[in-house]
C-alpha positions in Angstrom: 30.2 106.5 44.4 32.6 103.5 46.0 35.5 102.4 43.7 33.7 99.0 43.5 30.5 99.9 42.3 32.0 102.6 39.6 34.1 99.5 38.9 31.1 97.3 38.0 29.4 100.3 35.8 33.0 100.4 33.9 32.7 96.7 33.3 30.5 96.4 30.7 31.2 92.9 29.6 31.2 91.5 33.1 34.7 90.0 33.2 36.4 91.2 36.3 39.0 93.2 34.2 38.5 97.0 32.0 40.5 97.0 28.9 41.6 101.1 28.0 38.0 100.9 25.8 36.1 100.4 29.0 38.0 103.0 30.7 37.7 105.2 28.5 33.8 104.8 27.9 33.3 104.4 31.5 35.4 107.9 32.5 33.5 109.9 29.9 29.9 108.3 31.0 30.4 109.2 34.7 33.1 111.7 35.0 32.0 113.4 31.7 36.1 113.2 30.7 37.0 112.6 26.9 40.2 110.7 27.1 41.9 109.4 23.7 42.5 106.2 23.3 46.0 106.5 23.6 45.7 108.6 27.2 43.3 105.4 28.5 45.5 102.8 27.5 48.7 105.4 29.4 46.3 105.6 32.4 45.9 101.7 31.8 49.6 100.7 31.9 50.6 102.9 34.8 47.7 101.1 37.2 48.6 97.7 35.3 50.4 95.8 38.8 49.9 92.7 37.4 51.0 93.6 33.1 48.1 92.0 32.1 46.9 94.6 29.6 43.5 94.9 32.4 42.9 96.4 35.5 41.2 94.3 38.0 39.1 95.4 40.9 42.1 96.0 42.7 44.1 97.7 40.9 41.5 100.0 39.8 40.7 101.1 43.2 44.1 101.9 43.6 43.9 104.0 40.5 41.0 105.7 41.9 42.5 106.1 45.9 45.7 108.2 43.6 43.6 110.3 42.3 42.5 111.8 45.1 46.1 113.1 45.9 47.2 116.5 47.1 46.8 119.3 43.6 50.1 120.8 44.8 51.5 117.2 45.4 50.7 116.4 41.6 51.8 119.3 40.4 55.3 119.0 41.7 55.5 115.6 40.4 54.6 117.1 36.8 56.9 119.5 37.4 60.1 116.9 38.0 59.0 114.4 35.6 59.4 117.2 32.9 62.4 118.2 33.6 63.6 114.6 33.9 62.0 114.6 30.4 63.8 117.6 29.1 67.7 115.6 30.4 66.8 112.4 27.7 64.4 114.6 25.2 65.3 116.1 21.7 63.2 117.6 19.6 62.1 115.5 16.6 63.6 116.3 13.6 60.0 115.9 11.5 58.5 118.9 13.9 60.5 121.1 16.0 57.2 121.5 18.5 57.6 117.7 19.2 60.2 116.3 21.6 60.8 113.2 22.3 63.5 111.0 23.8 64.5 108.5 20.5 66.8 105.5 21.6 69.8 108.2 20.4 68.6 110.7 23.3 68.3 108.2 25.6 72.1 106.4 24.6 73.4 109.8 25.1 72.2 111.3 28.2 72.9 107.8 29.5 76.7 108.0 28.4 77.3 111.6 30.0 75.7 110.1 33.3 78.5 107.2 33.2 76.7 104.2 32.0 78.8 103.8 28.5 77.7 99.9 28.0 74.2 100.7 27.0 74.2 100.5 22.9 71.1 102.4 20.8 70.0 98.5 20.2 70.0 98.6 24.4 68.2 102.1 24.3 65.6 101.0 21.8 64.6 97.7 23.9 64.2 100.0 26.6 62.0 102.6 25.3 60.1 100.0 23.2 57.9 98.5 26.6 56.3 102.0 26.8 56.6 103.3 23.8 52.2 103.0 23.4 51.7 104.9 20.0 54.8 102.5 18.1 56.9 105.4 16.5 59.8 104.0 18.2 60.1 107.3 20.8 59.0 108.2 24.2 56.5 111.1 24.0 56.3 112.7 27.7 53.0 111.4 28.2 54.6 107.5 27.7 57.6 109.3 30.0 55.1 109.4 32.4 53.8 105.8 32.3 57.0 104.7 32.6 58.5 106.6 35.6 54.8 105.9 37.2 55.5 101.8 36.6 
């Protein structure tokens, strides 16, 4: 199916632009993929050129063009981006399992890397444009969005 007409199925109230609900509705219609909410709005904001909070025809078929990319290509990328991840992360002090990079993390690992004018306020302005789920950390999936904008 053509990235325009998978487009026009997604678009379900005929506006020219998919919010993350269409998105999502639309990748688990024809690609029979359960996203969350959360993962449609991350797949959003990475494909989001233009930061209007859509996709529009063309930045949608871009979306679709990526993800057609080499396995072992995207599986290297994974593979840098989490250990880029594990240089800022710390694990949460709520739950051990979860790591995260809080504006602290971020401050630090930013200090031992020579940039010692950043404050936590500076850290937490930072991690607040992709921080999606609003617990005030970076999760890796919102890592991701970020290093992919």
């Amino acid at each position: 199916m053509e990235a325009t007409s998978v487009f026009a199925a997604f678009d379900e109230d005929g506006d020219g632009k998919l919010s993350a609900s269409e998105l999502r509705r639309g990748m688990a219609a024809t690609l029979g993929e359960d996203v969350s909410e959360e993962e449609a709005e991350a797949i959003l904001t990475a494909a989001d050129a233009d930061c209007d909070g859509l996709l529009s025809q063309e930045e949608f078929s871009r979306l679709a063009a990526g993800a057609h990319k080499d396995d072992d290509d995207v599986v290297s990328r994974q593979r840098c981006l989490k250990e880029a991840f594990g240089m800022y992360a710390c694990s949460s002090t709520k739950d051990t399992a979860t790591t995260t990079i809080t504006p602290a993390s971020l401050r630090r690992t930013l200090s031992r890397l020579g940039s010692h004018e950043l404050g936590v306020e500076d850290c937490r302005a930072m991690i607040c444009r992709f921080d999606l789920d609003g617990d005030g950390a970076l999760s890796f999936d919102e890592f991701r969005v970020m290093m992919m904008a």
